[in-house]
C-alpha positions as CSV (number, residue, x, y, z in Angstrom):
1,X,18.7,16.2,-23.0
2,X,15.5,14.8,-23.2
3,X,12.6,14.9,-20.4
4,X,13.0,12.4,-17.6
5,X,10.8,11.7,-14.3
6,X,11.1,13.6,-11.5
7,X,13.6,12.2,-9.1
8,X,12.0,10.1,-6.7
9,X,9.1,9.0,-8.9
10,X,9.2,5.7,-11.2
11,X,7.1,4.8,-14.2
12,X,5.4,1.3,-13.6
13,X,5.6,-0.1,-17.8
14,X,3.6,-2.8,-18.9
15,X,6.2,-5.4,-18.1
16,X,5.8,-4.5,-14.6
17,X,2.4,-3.6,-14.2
18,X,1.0,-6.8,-13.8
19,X,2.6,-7.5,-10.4
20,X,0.7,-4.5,-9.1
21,X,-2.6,-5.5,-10.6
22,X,-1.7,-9.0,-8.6
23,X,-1.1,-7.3,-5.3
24,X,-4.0,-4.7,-5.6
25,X,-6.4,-7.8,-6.3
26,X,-5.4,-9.5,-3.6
27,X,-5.6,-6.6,-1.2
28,X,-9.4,-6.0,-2.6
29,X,-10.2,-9.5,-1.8
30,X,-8.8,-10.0,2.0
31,X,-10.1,-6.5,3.1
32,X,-14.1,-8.0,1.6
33,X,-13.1,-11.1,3.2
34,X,-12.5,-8.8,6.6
35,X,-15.4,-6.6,6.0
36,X,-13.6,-3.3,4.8
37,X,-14.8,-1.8,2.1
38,X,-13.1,1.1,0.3
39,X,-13.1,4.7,0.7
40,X,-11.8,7.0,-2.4
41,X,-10.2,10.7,-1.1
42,X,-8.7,13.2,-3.1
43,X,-4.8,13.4,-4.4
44,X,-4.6,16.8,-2.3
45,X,-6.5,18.1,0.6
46,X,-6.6,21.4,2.9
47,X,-3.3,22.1,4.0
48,X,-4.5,22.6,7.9
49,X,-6.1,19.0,7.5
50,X,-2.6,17.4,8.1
51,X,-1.5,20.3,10.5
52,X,-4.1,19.4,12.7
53,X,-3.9,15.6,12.3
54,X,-0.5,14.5,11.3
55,X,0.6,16.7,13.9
56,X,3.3,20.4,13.8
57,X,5.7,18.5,15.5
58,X,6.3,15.8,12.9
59,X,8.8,15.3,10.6
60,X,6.4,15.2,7.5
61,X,4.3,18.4,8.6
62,X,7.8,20.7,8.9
63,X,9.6,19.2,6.4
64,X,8.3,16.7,3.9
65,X,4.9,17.5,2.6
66,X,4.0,19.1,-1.1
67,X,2.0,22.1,-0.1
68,X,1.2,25.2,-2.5
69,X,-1.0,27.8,-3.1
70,X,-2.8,27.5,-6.5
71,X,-4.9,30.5,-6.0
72,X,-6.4,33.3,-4.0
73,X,-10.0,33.8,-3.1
74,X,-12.6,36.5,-2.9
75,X,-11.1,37.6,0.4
76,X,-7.6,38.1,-0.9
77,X,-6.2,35.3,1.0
78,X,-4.6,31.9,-0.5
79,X,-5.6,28.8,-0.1
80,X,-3.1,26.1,0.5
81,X,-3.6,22.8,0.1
82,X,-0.9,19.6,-0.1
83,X,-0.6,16.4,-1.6
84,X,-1.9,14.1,0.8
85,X,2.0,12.2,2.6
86,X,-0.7,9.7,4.2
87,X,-4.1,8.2,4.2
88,X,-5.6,8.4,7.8
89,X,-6.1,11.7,8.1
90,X,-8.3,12.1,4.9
91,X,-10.3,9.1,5.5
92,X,-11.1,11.0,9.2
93,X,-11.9,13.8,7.3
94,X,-14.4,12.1,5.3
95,X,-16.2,10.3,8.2
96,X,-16.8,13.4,9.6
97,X,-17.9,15.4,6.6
98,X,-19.9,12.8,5.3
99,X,-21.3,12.2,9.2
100,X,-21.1,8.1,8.4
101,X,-20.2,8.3,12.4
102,X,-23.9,8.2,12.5
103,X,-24.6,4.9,10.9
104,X,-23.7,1.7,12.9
105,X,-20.4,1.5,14.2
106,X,-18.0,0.1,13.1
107,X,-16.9,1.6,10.5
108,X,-14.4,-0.5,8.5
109,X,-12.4,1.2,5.4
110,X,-9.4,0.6,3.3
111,X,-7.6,2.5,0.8
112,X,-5.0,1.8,-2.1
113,X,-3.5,5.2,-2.7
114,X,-0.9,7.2,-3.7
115,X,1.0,9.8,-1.6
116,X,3.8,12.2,-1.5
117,X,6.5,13.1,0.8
118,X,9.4,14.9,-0.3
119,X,12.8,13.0,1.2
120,X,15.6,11.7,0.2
121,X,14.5,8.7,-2.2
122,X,16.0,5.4,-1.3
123,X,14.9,1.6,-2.1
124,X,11.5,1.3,-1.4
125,X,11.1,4.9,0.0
126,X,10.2,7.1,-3.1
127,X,8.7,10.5,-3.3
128,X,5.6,9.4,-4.8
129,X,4.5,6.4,-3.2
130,X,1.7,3.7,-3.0
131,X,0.0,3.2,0.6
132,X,-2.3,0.3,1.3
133,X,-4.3,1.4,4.3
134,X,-7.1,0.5,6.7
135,X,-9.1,2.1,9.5
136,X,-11.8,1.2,11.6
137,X,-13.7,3.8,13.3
138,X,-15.9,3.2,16.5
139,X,-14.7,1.0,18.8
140,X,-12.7,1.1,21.5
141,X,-12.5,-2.7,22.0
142,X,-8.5,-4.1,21.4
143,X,-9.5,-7.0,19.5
144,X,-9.8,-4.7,16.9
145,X,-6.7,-3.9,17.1
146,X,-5.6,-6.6,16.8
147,X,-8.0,-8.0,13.6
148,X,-6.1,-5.1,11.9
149,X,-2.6,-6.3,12.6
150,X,-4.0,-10.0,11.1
151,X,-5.2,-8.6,7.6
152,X,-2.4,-7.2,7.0
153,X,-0.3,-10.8,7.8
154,X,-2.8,-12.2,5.9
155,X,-1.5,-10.3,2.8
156,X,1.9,-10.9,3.6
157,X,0.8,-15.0,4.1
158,X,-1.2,-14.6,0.8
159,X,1.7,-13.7,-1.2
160,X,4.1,-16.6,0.6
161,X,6.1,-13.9,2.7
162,X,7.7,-15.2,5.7
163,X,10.5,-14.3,8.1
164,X,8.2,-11.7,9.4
165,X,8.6,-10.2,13.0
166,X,5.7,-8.6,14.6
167,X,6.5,-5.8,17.5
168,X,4.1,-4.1,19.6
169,X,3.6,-1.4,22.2
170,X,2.0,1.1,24.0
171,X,2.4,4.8,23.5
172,X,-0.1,5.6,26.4
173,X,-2.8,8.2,26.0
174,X,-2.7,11.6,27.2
175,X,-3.3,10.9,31.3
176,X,0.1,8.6,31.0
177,X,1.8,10.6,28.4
178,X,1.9,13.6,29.9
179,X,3.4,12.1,33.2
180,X,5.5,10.4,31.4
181,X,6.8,12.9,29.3
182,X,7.7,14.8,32.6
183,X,9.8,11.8,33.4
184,X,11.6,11.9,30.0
185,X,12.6,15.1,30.2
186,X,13.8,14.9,33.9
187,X,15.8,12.0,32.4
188,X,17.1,13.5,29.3
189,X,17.8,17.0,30.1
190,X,21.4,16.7,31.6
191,X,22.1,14.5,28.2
192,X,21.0,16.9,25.5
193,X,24.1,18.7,25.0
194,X,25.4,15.6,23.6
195,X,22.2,15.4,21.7
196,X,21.9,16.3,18.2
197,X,20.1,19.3,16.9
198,X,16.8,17.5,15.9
199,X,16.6,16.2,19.3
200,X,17.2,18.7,20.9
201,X,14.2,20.1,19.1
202,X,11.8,17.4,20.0
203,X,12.8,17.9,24.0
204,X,9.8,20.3,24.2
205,X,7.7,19.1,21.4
206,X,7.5,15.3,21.2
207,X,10.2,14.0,23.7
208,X,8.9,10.4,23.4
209,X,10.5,10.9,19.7
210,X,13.9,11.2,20.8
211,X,13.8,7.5,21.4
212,X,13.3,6.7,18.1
213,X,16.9,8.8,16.7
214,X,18.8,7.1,14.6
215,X,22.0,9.3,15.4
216,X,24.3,6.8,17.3
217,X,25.6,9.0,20.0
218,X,22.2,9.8,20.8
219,X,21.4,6.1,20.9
220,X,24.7,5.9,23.7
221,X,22.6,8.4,25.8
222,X,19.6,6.3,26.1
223,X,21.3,3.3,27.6
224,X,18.7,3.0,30.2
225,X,15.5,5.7,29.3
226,X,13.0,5.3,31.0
227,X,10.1,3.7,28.4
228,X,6.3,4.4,28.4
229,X,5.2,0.8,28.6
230,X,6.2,1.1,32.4
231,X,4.2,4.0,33.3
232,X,1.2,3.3,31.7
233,X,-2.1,4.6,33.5
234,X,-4.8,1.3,34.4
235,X,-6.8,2.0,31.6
236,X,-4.1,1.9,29.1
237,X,-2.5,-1.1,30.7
238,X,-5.8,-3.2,30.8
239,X,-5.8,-2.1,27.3
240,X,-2.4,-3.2,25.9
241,X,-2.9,-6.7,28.1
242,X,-6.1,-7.7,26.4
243,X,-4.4,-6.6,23.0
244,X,-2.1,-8.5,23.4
245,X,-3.9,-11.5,24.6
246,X,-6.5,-11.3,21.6
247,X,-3.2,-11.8,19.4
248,X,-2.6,-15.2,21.0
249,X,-5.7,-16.1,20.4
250,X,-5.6,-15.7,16.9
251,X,-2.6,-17.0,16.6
252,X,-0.2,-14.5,15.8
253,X,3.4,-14.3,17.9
254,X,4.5,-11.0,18.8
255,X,7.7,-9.0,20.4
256,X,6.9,-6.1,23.5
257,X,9.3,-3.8,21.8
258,X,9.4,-0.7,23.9
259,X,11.3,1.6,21.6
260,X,8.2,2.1,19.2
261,X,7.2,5.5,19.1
262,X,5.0,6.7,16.1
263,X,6.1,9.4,13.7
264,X,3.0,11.2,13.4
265,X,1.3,12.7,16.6
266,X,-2.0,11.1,16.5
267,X,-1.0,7.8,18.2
268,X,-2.5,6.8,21.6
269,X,-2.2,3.1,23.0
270,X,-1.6,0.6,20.7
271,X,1.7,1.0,18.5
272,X,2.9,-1.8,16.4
273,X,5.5,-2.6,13.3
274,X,5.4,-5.7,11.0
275,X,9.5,-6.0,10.2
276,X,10.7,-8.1,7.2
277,X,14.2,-9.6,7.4
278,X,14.4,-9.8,3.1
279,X,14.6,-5.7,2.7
280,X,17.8,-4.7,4.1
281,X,18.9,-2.0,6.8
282,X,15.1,-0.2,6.7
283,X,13.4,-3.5,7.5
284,X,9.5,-2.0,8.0
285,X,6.9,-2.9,6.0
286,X,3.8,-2.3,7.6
287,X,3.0,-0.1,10.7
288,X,0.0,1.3,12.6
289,X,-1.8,1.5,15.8
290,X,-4.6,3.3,18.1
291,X,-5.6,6.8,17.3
292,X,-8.6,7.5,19.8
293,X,-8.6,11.7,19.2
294,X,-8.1,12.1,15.9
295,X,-11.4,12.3,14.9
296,X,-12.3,14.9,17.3
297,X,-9.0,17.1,16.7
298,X,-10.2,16.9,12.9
299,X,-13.8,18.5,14.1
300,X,-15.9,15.3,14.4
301,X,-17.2,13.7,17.5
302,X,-15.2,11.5,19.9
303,X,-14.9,8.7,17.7
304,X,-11.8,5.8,18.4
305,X,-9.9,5.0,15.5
306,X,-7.3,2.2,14.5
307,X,-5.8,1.5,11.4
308,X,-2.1,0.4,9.2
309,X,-0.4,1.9,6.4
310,X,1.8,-0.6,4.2
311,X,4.0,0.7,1.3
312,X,3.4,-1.4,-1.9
313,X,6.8,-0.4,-3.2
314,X,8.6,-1.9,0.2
315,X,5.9,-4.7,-0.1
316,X,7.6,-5.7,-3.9
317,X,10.9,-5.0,-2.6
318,X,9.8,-7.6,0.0
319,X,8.9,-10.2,-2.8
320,X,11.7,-9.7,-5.1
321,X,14.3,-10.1,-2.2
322,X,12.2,-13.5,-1.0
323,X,12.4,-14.9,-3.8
324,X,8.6,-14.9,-4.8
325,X,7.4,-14.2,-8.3
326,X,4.0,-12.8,-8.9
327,X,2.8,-15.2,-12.0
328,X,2.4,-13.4,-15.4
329,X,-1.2,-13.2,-16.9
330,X,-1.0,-14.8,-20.5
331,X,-1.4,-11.6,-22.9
332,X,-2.5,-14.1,-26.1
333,X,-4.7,-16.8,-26.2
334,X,-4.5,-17.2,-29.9
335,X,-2.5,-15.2,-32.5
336,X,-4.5,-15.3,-35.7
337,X,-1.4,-15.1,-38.8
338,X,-2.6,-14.7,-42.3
339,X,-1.5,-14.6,-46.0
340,X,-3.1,-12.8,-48.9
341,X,-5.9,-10.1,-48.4
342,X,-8.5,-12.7,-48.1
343,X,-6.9,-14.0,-44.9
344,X,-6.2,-11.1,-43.7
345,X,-10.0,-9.6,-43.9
346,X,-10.8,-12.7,-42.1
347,X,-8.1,-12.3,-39.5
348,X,-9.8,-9.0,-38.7
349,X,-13.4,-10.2,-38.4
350,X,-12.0,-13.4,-36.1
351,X,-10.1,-11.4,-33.8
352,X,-12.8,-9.0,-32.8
353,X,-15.2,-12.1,-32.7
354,X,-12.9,-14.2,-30.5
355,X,-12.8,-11.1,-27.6
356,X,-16.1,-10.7,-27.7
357,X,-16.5,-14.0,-26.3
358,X,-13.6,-13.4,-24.0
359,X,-10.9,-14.5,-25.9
360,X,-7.4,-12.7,-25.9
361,X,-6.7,-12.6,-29.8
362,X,-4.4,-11.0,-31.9
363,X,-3.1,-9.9,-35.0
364,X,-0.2,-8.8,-37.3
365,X,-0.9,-4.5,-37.4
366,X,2.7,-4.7,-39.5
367,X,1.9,-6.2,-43.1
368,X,4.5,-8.8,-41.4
369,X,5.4,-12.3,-43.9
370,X,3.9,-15.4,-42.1
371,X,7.7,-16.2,-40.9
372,X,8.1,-12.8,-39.4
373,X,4.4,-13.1,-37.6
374,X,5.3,-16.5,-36.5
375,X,8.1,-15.1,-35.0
376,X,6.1,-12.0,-33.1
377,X,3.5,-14.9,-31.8
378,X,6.6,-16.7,-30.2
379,X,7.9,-13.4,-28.5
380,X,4.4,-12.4,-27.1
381,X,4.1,-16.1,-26.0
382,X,0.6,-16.4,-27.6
383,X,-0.3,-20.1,-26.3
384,X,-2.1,-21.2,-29.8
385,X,-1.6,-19.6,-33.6
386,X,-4.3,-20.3,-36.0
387,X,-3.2,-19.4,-39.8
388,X,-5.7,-17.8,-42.4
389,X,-5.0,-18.0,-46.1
390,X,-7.6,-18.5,-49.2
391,X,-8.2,-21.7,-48.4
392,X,-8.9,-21.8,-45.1
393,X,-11.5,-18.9,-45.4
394,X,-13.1,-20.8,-48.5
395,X,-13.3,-24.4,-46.6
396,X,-14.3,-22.2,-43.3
397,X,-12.4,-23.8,-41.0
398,X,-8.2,-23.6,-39.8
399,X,-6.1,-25.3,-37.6
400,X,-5.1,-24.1,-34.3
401,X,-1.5,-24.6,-33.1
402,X,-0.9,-25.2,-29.9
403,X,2.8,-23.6,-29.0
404,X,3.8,-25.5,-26.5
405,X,3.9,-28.8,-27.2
406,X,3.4,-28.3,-31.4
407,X,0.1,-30.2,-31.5
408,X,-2.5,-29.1,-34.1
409,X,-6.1,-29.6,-33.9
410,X,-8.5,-28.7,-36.8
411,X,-11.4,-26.3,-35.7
412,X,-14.3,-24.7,-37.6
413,X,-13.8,-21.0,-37.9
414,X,-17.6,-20.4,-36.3
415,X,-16.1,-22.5,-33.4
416,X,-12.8,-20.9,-32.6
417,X,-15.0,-18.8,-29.9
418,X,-15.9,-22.6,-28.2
419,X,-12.5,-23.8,-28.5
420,X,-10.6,-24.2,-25.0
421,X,-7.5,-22.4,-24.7
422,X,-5.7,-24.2,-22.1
């Protein structure tokens, strides 16, 4: 049996490729266009880096991350380090190592990355996965928060998505939370024997997660559960109102959904999903929010943060299901045939000519007959063929066939470089 990927992984071919290269470029132009500029961290970082920011209590930490030990050092003791199952946390940890929380604030990043989290691979959901991200560091204000929300419906607007549904809440900070949390459990502990095991796991860790269970007769306990939006302390409250005000004022309609709670620990305040109705039963394709002591719980100074992560897989899911193609690049401008050795010295010479001056030229690599390289121009839909033989070398000059309508213009061979490839 011959060598196949790893399950959970896919292998992008040039076919495909070019859809990425679409998205990417449009992603690198609407975060310039917002002021973000990128930030490049490593594939894997200190194993303690997402223990401390991700959070023990989450579901990635205890059971999905990619952590090993490649070595031991002069001490006897073994590193560990883990493929990164996110972005936020190592773009923290560069701000503080690289102290850019002492240059002026804010600081505005974005990232196109891959990550890995080891689950059970579904559509859109694979083990290795591509994240576009941003954060902003510095700032408290929630306007910000809500400038992040609009770049990312800007991509989705970009690349003619609709049918999207906006949701937003507040997780509170730890004044509210820890109230709250009291409340919680007062309310769920006569239910959790009818709670499964993973929630009953969460009671004392993370009981705002329970919320979020996906178990149905856990769901049937939670008819009426007390949610954090309604016990928010003044400063949180002032908060989520002027959020949510800045969104109307840039235009952008929202649901209060009260049920979002964030998978990874480091959430305060602001908590929001961007839900497509074109990807089925697991309908999020962007989500984000506030994250005020990260920063410090990584080792740096107390710094706010806000940011999103968006899946490109789920994002091409999202396009495919819409309906939206991503327009092929043309591979060929010209496709230079030829006959005899003469022709095909000069097809050599052209062709390297041509892309210097930024022309996308080919040749016949195959000692193909002009019928059969006729033939391979048609299937990599060159838009113009050009045919060398004796003759045309001798008289210098060839004519250049356009392939879609069958017209034929005659065309010096020191001008093909000028000619306009429509």
């Amino acid at each position: 049996m011959s060598i196949q990927r790893p399950k959970g992984t896919q292998d992008v071919m040039p076919s495909e490729s070019y859809k990425w290269h679409f998205i990417e470029n449009r992603i690198r132009e609407i975060s310039a266009l917002n002021g973000y500029r990128e930030v490049r961290t490593p594939v894997f970082e200190s194993t303690d880096l997402f223990e401390r920011g991700v959070g023990e209590t989450t579901d990635i930490v205890q059971k999905e991350m990619y952590t090993f030990s490649p070595r031991k050092d002069k001490n006897n003791k073994e590193d560990s380090i883990t493929l990164k199952p996110e972005g936020t946390a190592p773009a923290v940890r560069a701000f503080v190592e690289h102290g850019t929380y002492g240059d002026a604030q804010p600081t505005k990043m974005y990232y196109v990355i891959p990550c890995f989290r080891y689950e059970k691979p579904q559509a859109g959901r694979l083990r290795e996965f591509h994240q576009f991200g941003i954060e902003v560091f510095g700032t408290k204000d929630p306007s910000v928060d809500a400038e992040v929300i609009n770049v990312a419906m800007s991509l989705f607007e970009s690349l003619g998505i609709s049918s999207l549904e906006l949701r937003v809440n507040s997780v509170g900070c730890p004044v509210c939370r820890k109230a709250y949390n009291d409340l919680l459990k007062e309310y769920l502990r006569p239910k959790m024997a009818s709670m499964c095991a993973l929630c009953n796991d969460r009671f004392e860790k993370n009981p705002m997660r329970i919320i979020d269970c996906k178990e149905e007769r856990c769901q049937a306990q939670l008819t009426d559960v007390p949610f954090i939006a309604d016990h928010l302390c003044p400063d949180c409250q002032d908060h989520f109102d002027r959020f949510k005000r800045s969104l109307e004022l840039i235009g952008l309609d929202y649901i209060v959904d009260k049920k979002i709670v964030r998978g990874l620990d480091y959430y305060t305040k602001t908590a929001f999903e961007i839900v497509s109705n074109n990807i089925g039963a697991q309908g999020t394709v962007c989500g984000g929010g506030r994250y005020d002591g990260l920063i410090a719980d990584i080792g740096g100074p107390d710094t706010p943060g806000v940011g999103f992560g968006l899946g490109l897989e789920r994002l091409l899911m999202v396009l495919e299901n819409s309906g939206i193609e991503i327009p092929e690049p043309r591979l060929c401008d010209i496709f230079i045939a030829y006959m005899g050795e003469v022709g095909e010295a000069e097809s050599i010479r052209l062709v390297h000519k041509l892309r210097k001056a930024g022309v996308k030229a080919e040749k016949d690599y195959l000692g193909r007959s002009l019928k059969a390289q006729m033939k391979y121009a048609n299937k990599i839909k060159a838009a113009y063929v050009a045919v060398l033989g004796e003759n045309e070398v001798n008289e210098g000059k060839a004519k250049i066939k356009n392939m879609a309508d069958g017209s034929e213009t005659e065309v010096l061979l020191t001008n093909f470089g000028e000619f306009e490839y429509k």
